[in-house]
ZAMARGU-4260 file (C-alpha; in steps of 0.2 Angstrom, whole numbers, plus 5000, padded with zeros to 4 digits):
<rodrens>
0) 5084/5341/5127 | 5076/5326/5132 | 5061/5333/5139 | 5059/5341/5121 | 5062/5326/5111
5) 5049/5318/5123 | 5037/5331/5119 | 5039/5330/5099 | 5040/5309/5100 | 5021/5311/5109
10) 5016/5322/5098 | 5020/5312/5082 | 5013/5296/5091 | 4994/5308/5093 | 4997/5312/5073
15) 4998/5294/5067 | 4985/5290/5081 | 4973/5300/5074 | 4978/5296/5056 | 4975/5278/5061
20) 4959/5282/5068 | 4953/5292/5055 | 4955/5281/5038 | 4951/5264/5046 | 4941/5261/5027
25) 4943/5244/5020 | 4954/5245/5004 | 4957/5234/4990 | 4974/5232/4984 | 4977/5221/4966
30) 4994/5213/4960 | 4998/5201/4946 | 4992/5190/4941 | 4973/5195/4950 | 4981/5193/4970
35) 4973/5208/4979 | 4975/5210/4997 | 4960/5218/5006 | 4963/5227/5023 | 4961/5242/5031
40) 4967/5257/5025 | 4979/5260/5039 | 4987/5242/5041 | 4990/5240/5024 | 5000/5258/5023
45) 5010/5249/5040 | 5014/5233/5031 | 5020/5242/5017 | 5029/5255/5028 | 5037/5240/5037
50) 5042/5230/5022 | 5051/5243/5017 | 5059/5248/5031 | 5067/5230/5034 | 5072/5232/5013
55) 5081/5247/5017 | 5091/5240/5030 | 5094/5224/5022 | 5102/5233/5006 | 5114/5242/5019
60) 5121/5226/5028 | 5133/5221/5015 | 5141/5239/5017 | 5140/5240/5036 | 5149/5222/5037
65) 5162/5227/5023 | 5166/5245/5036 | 5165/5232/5052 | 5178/5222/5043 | 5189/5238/5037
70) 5189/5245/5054 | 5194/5228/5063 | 5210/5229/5051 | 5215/5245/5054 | 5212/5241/5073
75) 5224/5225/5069 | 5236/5235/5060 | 5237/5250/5075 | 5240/5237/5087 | 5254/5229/5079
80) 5259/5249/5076 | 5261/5250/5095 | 5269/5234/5098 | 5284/5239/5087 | 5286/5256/5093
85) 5285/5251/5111 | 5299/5237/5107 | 5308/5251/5097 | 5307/5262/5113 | 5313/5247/5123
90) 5328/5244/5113 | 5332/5261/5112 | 5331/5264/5132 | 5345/5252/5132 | 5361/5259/5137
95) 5375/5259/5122 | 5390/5245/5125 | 5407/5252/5124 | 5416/5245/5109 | 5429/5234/5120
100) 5416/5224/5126 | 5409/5210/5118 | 5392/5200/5121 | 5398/5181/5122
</rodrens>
């Protein structure tokens, strides 16, 4: 399985090799307000690529802290579950006093 993943990860890596080597054209690109940007064809398609690849994982922080918090809650909650069943288990382990006897 690894060898195969291997195989497929060097063969993507020849695609966008090739892609790169082949549209290496200097392109124009115009925002507001008359910006442009002026690169290559292939870096300008990786800064964008990257920009929004850093977006997309910035948008899906707050969830991933908000599960991080849920799950150390509910990993709080089941310790404190253990705790009192393994006092409960104590007590109960306890042999029963007879009735004439008292704890002074």
């Amino acid at each position: 399985m690894k060898l195969i993943s291997r195989v497929i990860a060097i063969l993507l890596f020849l695609v966008f090799f090739g892609f790169a080597l082949k549209n290496t054209q200097e392109v124009t690109i115009d925002f507001f307000l008359n910006y442009q940007i002026r690169g290559p064809l292939v870096l300008i398609l990786l800064g964008f690529f990257a920009s929004g690849a850093i977006l997309g994982v910035l948008a899906m922080a707050p969830a991933v802290f908000r599960y991080r918090r849920n799950a150390a809650k509910a990993q709080k909650m089941l310790t404190s579950i253990h705790r009192e069943q393994e006092a409960q288990r104590v007590t109960s382990a306890e042999a029963p006093q007879p009735d004439s006897i008292r704890n002074i």
